[in-house]
MARVO-871293 format. One line per field, with one value per residue: residue in one letter; x, y, z of N, C-alpha, C in turn. Coordinates in steps of 0.1 Angstrom, whole numbers. Last residue first. Layout:
N
aa a / ...
nX X / ...
nY Y / ...
nZ Z / ...
caX X / ...
caY Y / ...
caZ Z / ...
cX X / ...
cY Y / ...
cZ Z / ...
This chain:
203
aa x / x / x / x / x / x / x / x / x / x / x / x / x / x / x / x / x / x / x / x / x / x / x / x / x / x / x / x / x / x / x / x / x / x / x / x / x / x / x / x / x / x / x / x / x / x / x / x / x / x / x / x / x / x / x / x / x / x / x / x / x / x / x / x / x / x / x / x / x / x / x / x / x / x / x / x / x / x / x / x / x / x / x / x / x / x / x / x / x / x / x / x / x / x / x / x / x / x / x / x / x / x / x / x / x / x / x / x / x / x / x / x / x / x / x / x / x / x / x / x / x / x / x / x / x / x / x / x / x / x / x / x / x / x / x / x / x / x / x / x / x / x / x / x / x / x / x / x / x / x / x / x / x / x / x / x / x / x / x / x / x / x / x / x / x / x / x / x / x / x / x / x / x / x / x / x / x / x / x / x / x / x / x / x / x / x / x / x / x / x / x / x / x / x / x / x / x / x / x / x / x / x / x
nX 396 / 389 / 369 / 345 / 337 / 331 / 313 / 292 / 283 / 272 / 255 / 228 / 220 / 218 / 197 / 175 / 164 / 161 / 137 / 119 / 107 / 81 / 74 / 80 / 62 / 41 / 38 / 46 / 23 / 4 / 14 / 32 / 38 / 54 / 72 / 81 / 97 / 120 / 128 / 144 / 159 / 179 / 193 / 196 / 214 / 239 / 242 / 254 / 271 / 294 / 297 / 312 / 331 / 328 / 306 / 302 / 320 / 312 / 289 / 303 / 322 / 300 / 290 / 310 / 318 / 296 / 298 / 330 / 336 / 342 / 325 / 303 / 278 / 284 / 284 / 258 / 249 / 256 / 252 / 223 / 222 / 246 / 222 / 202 / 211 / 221 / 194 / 185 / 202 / 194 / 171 / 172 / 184 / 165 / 145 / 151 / 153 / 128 / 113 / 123 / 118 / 80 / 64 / 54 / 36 / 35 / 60 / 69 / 56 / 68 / 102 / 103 / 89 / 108 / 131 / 121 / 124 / 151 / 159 / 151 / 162 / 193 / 187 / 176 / 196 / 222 / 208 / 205 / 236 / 245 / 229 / 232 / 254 / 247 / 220 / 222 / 244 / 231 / 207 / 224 / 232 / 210 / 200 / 218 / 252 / 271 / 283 / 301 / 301 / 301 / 272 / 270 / 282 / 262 / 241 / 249 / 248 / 222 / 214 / 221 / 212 / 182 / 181 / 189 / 174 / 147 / 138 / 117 / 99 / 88 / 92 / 117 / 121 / 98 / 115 / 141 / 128 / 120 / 142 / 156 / 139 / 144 / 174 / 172 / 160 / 178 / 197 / 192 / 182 / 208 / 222 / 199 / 215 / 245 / 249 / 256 / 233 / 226 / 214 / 233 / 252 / 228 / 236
nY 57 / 79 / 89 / 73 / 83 / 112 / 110 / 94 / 119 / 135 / 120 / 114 / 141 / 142 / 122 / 133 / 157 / 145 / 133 / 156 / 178 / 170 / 143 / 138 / 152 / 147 / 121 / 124 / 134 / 117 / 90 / 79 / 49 / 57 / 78 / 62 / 49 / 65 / 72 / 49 / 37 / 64 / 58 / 30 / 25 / 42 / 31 / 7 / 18 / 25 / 2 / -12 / -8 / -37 / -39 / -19 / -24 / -49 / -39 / -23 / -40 / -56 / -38 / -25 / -53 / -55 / -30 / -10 / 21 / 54 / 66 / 80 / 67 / 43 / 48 / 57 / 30 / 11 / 17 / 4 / -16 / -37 / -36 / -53 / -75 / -83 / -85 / -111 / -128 / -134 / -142 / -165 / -186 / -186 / -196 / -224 / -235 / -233 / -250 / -276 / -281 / -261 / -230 / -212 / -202 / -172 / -166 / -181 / -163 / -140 / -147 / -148 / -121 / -104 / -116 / -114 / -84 / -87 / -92 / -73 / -46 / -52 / -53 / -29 / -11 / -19 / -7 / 16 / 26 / 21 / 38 / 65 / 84 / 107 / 112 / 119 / 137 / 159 / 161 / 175 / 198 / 213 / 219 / 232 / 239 / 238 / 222 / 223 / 214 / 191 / 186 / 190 / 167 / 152 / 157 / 148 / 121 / 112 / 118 / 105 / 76 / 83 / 78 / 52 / 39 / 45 / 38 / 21 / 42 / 64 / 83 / 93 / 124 / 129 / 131 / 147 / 171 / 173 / 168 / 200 / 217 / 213 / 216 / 249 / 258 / 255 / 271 / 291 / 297 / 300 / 318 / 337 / 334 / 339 / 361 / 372 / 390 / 399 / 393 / 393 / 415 / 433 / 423
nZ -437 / -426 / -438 / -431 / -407 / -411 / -429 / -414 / -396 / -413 / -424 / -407 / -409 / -435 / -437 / -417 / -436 / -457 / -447 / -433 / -443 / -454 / -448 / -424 / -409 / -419 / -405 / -379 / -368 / -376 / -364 / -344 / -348 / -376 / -363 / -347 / -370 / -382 / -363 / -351 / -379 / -380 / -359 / -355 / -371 / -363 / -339 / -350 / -366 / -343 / -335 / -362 / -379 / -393 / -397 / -423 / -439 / -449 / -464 / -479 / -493 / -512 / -523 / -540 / -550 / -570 / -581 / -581 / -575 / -558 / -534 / -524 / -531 / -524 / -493 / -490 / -503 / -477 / -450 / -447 / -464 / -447 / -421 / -434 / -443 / -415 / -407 / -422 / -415 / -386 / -390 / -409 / -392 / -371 / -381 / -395 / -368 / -361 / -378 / -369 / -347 / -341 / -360 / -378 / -395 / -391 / -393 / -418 / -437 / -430 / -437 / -463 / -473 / -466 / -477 / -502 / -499 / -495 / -522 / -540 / -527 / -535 / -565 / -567 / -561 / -574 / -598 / -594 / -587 / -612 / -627 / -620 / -611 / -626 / -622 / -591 / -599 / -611 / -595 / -572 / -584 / -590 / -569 / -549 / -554 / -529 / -507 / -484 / -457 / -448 / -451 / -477 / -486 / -478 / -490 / -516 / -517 / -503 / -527 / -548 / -533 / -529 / -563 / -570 / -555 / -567 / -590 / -585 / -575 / -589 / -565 / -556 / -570 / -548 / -519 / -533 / -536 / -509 / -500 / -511 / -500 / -472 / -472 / -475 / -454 / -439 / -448 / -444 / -418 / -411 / -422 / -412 / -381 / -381 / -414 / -436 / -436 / -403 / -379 / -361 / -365 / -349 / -323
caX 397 / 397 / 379 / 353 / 345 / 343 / 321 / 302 / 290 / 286 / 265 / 240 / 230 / 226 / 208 / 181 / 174 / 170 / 143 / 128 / 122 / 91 / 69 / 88 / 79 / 46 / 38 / 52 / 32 / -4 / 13 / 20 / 30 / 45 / 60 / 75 / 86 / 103 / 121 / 136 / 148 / 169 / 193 / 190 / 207 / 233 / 240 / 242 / 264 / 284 / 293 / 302 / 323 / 346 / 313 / 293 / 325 / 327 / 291 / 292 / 323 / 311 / 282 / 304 / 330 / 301 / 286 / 321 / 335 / 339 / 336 / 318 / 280 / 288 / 295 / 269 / 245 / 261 / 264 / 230 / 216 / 242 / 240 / 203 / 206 / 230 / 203 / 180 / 204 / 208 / 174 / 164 / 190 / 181 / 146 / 150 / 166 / 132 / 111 / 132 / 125 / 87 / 70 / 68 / 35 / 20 / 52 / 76 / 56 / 53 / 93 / 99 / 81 / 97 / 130 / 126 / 109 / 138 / 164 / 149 / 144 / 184 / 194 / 169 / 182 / 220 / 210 / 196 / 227 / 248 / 229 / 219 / 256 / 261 / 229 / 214 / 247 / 242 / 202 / 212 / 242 / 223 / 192 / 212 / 236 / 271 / 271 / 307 / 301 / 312 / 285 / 264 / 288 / 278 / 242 / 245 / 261 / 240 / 207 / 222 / 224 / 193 / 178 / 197 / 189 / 149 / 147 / 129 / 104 / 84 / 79 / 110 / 126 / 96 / 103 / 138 / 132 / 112 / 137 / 163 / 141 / 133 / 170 / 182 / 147 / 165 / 201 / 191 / 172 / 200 / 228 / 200 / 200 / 237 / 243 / 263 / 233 / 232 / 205 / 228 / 255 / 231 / 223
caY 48 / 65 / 98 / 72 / 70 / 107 / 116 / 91 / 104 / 140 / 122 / 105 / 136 / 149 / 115 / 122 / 158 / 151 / 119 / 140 / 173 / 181 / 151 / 129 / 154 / 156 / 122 / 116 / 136 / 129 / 93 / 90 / 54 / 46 / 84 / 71 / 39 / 55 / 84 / 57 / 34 / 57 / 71 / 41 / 22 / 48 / 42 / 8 / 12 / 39 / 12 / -21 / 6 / -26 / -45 / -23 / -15 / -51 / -51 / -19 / -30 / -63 / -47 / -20 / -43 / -66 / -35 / -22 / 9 / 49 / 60 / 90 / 83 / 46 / 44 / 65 / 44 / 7 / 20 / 13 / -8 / -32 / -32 / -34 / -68 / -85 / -79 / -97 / -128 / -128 / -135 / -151 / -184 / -186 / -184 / -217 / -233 / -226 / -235 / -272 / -273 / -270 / -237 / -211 / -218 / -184 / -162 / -180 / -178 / -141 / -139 / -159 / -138 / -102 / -116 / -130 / -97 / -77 / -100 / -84 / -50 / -50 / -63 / -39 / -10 / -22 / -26 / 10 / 28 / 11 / 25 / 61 / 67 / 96 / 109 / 113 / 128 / 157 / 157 / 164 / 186 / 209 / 207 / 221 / 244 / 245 / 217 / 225 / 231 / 193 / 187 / 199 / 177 / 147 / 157 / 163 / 131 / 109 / 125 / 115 / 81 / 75 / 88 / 67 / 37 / 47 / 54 / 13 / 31 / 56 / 80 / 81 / 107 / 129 / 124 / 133 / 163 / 169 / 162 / 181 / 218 / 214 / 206 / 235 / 260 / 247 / 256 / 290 / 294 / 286 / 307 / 335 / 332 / 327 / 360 / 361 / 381 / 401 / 397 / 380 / 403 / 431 / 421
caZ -451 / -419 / -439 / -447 / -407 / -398 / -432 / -424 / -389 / -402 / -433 / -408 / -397 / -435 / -440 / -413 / -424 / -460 / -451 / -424 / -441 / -453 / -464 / -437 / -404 / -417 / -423 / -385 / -368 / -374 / -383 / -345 / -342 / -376 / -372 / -340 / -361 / -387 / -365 / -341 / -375 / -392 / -360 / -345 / -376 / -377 / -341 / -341 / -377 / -352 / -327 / -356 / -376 / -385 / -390 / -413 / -428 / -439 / -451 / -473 / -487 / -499 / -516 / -530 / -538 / -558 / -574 / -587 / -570 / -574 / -537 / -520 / -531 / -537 / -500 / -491 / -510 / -492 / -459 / -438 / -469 / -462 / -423 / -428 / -451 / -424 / -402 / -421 / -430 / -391 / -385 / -409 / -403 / -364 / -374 / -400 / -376 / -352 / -380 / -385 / -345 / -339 / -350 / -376 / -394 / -395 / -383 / -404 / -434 / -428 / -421 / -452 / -470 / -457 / -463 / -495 / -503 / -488 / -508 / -542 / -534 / -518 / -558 / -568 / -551 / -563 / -598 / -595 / -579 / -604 / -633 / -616 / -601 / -627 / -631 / -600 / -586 / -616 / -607 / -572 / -578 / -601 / -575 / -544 / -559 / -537 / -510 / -498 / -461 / -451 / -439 / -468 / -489 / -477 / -474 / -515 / -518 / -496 / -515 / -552 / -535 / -520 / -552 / -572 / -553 / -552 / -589 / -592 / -570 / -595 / -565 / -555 / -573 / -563 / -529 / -531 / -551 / -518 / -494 / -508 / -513 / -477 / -463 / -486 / -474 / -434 / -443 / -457 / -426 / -406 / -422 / -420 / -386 / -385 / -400 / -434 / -446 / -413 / -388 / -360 / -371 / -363 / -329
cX 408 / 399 / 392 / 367 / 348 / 347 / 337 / 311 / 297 / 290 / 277 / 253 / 239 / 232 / 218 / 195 / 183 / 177 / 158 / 139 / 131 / 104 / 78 / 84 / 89 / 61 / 45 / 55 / 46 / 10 / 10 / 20 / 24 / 37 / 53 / 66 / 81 / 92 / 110 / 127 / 140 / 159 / 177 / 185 / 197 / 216 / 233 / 236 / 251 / 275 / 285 / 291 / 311 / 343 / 322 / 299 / 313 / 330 / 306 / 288 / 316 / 310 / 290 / 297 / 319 / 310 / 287 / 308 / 326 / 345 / 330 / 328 / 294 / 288 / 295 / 277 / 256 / 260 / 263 / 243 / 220 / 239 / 242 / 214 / 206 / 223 / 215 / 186 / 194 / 208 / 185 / 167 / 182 / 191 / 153 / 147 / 164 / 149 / 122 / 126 / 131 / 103 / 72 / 68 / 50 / 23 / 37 / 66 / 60 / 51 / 79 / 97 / 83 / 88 / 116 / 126 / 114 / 128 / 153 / 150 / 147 / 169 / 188 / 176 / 176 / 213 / 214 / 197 / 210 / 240 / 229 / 224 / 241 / 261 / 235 / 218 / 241 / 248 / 215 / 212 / 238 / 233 / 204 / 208 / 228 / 254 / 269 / 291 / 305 / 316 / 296 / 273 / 281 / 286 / 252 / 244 / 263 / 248 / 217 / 218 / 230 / 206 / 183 / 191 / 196 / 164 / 154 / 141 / 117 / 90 / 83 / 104 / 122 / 103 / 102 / 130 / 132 / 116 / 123 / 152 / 146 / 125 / 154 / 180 / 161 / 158 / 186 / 193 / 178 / 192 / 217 / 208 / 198 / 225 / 245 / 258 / 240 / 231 / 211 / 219 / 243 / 237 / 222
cY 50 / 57 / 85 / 79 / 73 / 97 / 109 / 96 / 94 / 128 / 127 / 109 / 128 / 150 / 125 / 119 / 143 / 154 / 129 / 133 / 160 / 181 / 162 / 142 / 154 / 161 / 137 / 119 / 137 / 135 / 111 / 97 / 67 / 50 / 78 / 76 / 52 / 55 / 77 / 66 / 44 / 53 / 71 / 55 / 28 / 41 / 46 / 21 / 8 / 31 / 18 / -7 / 0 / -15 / -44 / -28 / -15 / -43 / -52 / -27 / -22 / -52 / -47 / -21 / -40 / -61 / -38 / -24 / 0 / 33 / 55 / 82 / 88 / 59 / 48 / 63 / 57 / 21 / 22 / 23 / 3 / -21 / -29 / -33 / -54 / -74 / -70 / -89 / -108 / -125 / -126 / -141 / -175 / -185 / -179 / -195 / -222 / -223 / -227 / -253 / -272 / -270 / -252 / -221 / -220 / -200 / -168 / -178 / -181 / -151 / -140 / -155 / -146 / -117 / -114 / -131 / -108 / -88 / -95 / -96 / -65 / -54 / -65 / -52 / -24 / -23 / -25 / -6 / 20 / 13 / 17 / 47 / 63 / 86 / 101 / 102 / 119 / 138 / 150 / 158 / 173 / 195 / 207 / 211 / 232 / 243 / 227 / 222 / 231 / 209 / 188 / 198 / 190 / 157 / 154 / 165 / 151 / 119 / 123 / 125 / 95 / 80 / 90 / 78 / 54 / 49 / 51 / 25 / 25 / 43 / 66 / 72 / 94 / 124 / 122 / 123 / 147 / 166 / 165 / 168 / 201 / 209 / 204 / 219 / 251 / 248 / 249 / 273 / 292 / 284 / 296 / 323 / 332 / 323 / 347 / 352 / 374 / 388 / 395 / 382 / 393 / 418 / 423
cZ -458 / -430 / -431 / -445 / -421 / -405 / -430 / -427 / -402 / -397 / -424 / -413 / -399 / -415 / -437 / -423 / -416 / -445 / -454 / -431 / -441 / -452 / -464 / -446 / -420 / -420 / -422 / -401 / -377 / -375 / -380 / -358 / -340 / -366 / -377 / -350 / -350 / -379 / -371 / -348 / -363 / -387 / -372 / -350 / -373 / -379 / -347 / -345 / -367 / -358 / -332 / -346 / -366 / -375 / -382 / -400 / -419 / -433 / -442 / -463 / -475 / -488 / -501 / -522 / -532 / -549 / -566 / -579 / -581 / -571 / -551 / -529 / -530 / -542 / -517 / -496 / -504 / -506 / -474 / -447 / -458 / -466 / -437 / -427 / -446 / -436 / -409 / -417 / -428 / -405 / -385 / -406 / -412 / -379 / -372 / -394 / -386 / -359 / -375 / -390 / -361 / -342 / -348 / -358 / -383 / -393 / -383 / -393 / -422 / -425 / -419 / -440 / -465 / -459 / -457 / -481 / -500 / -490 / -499 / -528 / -532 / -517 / -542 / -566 / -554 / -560 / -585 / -593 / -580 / -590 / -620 / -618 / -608 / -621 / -631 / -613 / -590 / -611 / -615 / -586 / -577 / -593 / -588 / -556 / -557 / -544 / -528 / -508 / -480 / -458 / -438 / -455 / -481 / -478 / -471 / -498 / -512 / -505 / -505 / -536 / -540 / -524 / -540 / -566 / -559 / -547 / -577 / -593 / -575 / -590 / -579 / -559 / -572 / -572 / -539 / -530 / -543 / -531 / -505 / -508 / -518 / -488 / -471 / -485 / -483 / -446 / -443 / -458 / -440 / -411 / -415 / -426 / -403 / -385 / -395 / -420 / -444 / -424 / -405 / -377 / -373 / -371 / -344
């Protein structure tokens, strides 16, 4: 009963875990917020959950800010690289869904489809990746799609792991905002990060 209590405890090892997860998740908002940050945020938030699973995490907002920092450039021209395809995708998908039939729509569905996909595999990888690997844009593009591919199993997985929390907190917002404002976005990538970990370490 003591140990459990003790300062090494793992009750204390859990709440210190849960006020690091806390602490995460709201610098992370607050990166966000001006948008065009988003990549380096994303990416300063893969490192720091990369290294939480890996027990090495050391001072939550020095590492953050440090992570920030150093990847912000290429971390940004990626977000708005992704930004930019996104919007292409979500417009032709509206157009699509307002006029989208006979068969030059239906080619055009069959060449959406997949180009969107392609875009989540991408953005699935491509911020851890530049969180663990020092790389060009264009590599870590590539990169980000090829291990998509290779990792075909887990990249379901990963995507699952991302979308299921979205879209439940789309359907019960009451829940949902919550979840995100506090933890969600630090606890979801510090799942993801035990499942990166695995595959980069194969690299």
């Amino acid at each position: 009963m003591g140990n459990l209590f003790s300062y090494e405890g793992p009750l204390i090892s859990f709440l210190e875990r849960l006020a690091d997860l806390l602490i995460l998740n709201l610098i992370f908002i607050i990166c966000c917020i001006p948008v065009f940050t988003a990549g380096a945020a994303l990416t300063a938030l893969s490192t720091i959950t990369r290294k939480m699973a890996g027990k090495e995490e050391g001072y939550i907002l020095r590492g953050y800010f440090k992570a920030f920092k150093e990847n912000f450039l290429q971390a940004t021209a990626i977000w708005l690289i992704l930004l930019f395809f996104a919007l292409v995708f979500v417009t032709d998908l509206l157009v699509l869904l307002k006029y989208g039939t006979g068969g030059i729509f239906f080619l055009l569905w069959c060449l959406t489809f997949p180009a969107g996909l392609m875009w989540l595999f991408v953005f699935v990888y491509v911020f851890p990746l530049l969180a663990r690997f020092d790389n060009t844009i264009k590599n870590t593009l590539k990169n980000a799609l090829l291990l998509s591919i290779r990792f075909l199993p887990w990249t379901v997985v990963l995507l699952l792991l991302m979308v299921l929390p979205f879209l439940a907190g789309f359907f019960y917002p009451l829940i949902g905002i919550p979840f995100y404002l506090f933890m969600g976005f630090s606890l979801i990538s510090l799942a993801s990060s035990y499942i990166f970990r695995k595959l980069f370490e194969r690299l």
